[in-house]
Structures are given as structure tokens and as C-alpha cells.
N, C-alpha and C positions, 0 to 999 in steps of 0.2 A: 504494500500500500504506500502511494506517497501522496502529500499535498501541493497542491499549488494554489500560486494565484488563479484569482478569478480574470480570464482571457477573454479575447472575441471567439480566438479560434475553439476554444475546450465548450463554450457555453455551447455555438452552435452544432458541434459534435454531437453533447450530448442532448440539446435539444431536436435534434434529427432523429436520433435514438432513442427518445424517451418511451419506458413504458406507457402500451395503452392507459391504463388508469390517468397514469400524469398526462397525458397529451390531453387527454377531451375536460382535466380541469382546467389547465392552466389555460387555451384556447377559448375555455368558455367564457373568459373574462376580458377577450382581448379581440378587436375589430377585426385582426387578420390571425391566421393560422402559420406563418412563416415562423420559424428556428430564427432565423439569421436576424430579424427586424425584433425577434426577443432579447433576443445577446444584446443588440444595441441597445434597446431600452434599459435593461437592469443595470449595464455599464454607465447609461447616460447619468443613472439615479445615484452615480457615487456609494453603489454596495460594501458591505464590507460582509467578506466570504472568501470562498476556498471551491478549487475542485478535488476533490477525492479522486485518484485512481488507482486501476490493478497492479500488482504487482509487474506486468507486462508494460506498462505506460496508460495506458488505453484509460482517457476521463469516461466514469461514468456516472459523479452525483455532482451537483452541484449544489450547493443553500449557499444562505446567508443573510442578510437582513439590511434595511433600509431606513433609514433616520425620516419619516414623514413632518417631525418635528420636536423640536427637546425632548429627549424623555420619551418618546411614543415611535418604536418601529415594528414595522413588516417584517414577520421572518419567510422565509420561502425555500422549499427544495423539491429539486426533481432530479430525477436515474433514471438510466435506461433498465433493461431487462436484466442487467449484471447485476443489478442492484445486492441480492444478498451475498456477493463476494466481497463489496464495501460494507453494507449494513453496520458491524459492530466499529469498523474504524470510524464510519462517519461519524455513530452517534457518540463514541470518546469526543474525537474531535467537536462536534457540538456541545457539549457536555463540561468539556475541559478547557475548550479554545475558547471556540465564540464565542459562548454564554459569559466568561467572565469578563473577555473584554469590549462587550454590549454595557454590560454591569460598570466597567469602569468610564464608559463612554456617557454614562446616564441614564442608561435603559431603567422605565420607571415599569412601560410595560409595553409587551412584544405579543403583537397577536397576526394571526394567518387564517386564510378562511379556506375550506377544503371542503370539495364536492362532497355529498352525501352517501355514494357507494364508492366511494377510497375509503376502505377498509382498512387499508396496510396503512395508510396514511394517519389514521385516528388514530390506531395503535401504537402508532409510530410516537405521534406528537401527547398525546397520554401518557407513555412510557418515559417522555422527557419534561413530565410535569404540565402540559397544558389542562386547561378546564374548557368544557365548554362553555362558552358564554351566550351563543343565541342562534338561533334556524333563521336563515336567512330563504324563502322559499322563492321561484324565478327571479334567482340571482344571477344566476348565466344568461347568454344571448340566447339560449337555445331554452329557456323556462325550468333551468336546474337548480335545483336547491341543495345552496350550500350549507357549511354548520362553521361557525364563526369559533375560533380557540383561542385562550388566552392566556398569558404568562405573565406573571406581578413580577418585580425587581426579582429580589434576593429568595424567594419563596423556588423559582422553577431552576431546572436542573442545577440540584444541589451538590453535585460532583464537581466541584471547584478545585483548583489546586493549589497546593497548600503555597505558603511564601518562600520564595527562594533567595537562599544568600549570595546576593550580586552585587559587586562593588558599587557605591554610591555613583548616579550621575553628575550630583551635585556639582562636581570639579570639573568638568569637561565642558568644555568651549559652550556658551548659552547665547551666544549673537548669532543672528537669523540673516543670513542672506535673503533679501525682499524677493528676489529672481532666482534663488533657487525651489527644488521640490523639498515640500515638508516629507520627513524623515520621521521614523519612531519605532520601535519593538514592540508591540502589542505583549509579548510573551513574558514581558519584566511584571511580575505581581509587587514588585517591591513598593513602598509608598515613593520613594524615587521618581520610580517608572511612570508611575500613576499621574503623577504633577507635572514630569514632564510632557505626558500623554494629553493633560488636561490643556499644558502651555498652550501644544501646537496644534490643535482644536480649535483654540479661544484666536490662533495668529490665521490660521486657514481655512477652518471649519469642517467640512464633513473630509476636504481631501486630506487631511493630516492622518487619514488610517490607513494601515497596512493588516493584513490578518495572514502571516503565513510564518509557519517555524524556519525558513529556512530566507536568514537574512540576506545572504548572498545573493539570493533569485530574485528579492525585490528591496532594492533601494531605493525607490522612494512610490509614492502612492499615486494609483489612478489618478490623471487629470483629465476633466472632458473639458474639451475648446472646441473646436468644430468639427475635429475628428475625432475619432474614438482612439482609445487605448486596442492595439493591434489592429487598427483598422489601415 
């Protein structure tokens, strides 16, 4: 299993391949049915996520979540048919990664709405702490009824990890080139980390996030301007 960023190229992979279940929610929300004009979209919304793939290379989940406004995001994911060959990494990885540093981001509450026969889906997001919060009935374009789920702050997935002993950022250079890309480790739990994290938030806003273990892959964070990231 390894993570990456979230890409043009990996989104519309696996949004080409997603399982039947995920294809006719996620379409039933959205004007057009294309893969490629979804990548763009969730890219455009400044996400912060990760693709999950096989041990082979091959993306096959994608999630992550989206800041609608302080304190209040969308979470979202979709696989293709591989899916239970990722299943338990994704859900550490959600569990472990994202959820704390949604948590350190501000997430007050994180909610996702999912068709009514995504079964795997409910169990999925129950399993990582969601409640239901409400039936939405022809909520799709096609008259489907979805069911509305919800996660409070510090209450849903409680598998957090614990604080790690990392040398203080405190001492390391704190002037902000205006023209360069906001930078930052998501994976620091330290209070350090966290206040540096909150800095460059407060200097860039949503692009100051990165979400991936492996700092080398990404130095610095999504920017949309007129074109996309790997576009």
C-alpha cells in the first residue's frame, strides 16, 4: 500500500474505475457524469486528501475533505472494484491521518451524504464514527434518496495518534517569502507543529495544506490559478 497526493491524473483513474455503487452516487449529485471534469472540480475546491494505492502502484481510493467554511467540511471517498485490497489501509489512514489533521485544521464538524443503497458505504462511515443525521428523499437528479452522516470535532474517529517527540520548530527560519508556496507537515502532532500549521493557514488559507506522509513527494501545496494542479 502506498499514499499519495491527491493528483489530476490518480483522481480520474480512479474515477473511471469506480465501483458501480460509487458511480451512480456520486453522478447523482453532479450535472455531468465525466471522471475527468470531477478531478477538476474537487482539485479546484482546494481538498485536503490522499490517494490510497496497491501494493503494484495502481490508485484505487481516493477521500478527503473540503473546508465549505471555518469549522464545517465535506468529507468524501470513492474506489474502484479493488477496493477491499485498500479497505483497512485507507481506513488507518482516515483514522490516523486525516481525521487529526481536519481536527487541527478546525474541523468543528464533517459531514457526507450517501445514496440510500451504498450499503458498504454506511458501514463504512458508521464504522469510523458517523451518525446519521437526516433522509434526504429526491436528493439526486434522478429522484434518489440520500441519508445525510455526521461527525462532531473530537467525538469521530477516535484513533488518533499519540504525540511524537520532534524537535521544536520554534528555531527554524519563521519569514515567509510572499511569492513562494506555503509549506507545512501535517504529520507533526507536536503543539509546535500545530501553531505552525495554524500560522500558515491564517498567511494562505485553505492552500497552506498538505496531507501526505511522505514529505519529499510534496513540497509544497495544491494551488488552483487557472490551471489545475497536473493539468
Amino acid at each position: 500500500m502506498s499514499v499519495r497526493a491527491l493528483n489530476l491524473s490518480d483522481l480520474v483513474a480512479v474515477g473511471r474505475a469506480m465501483r458501480a455503487a460509487d458511480r451512480r452516487e456520486v453522478f447523482a449529485t453532479r450535472f455531468d457524469e465525466d471522471a475527468a471534469l470531477l478531478a477538476e472540480d474537487l482539485l479546484a475546491s482546494d481538498p485536503v486528501g490522499a490517494i490510497i494505492a496497491t501494493a503494484d502502484g495502481t490508485a484505487v481510493a481516493a477521500l478527503g475533505g473540503i473546508e465549505m467554511w471555518p469549522g464545517n467540511w465535506s468529507l468524501w471517498m470513492f474506489a474502484t472494484d479493488r477496493w477491499p485490497e485498500v479497505a483497512r489501509a485507507t481506513t488507518l489512514f482516515a483514522r490516523r491521518v486525516l481525521w487529526p489533521t481536519l481536527l487541527r485544521l478546525g474541523l468543528k464538524r464533517g459531514d457526507c451524504r450517501s445514496s440510500l443503497d451504498h450499503v458498504i458505504a454506511h458501514r463504512w462511515l458508521r464504522f469510523l464514527g458517523a451518525e446519521i443525521e437526516a433522509i434526504h428523499p429526491a436528493y439526486g437528479k434522478g429522484g434518489e434518496t440520500f441519508i445525510g452522516f455526521v461527525i462532531y470535532g473530537e467525538t469521530g474517529m477516535c484513533a488518533t495518534p499519540k504525540k511524537r517527540n520532534r524537535g521544536s520548530i520554534s528555531t527554524r527560519k519563521t519569514s515567509v517569502d510572499p511569492n513562494a508556496a506555503p509549506q507545512a507537515n501535517d504529520l507533526v502532532a507536536d503543539a509546535a507543529g500545530e501553531e505552525e500549521l495554524r500560522r500558515l493557514r491564517a498567511l494562505y488559507g485553505r492552500r497552506a495544506t498538505i496531507l501526505t506522509p511522505d514529505r519529499a513527494a510534496l513540497g509544497q501545496a495544491p494551488v488552483t490559478q487557472k490551471t489545475l494542479l497536473g493539468s
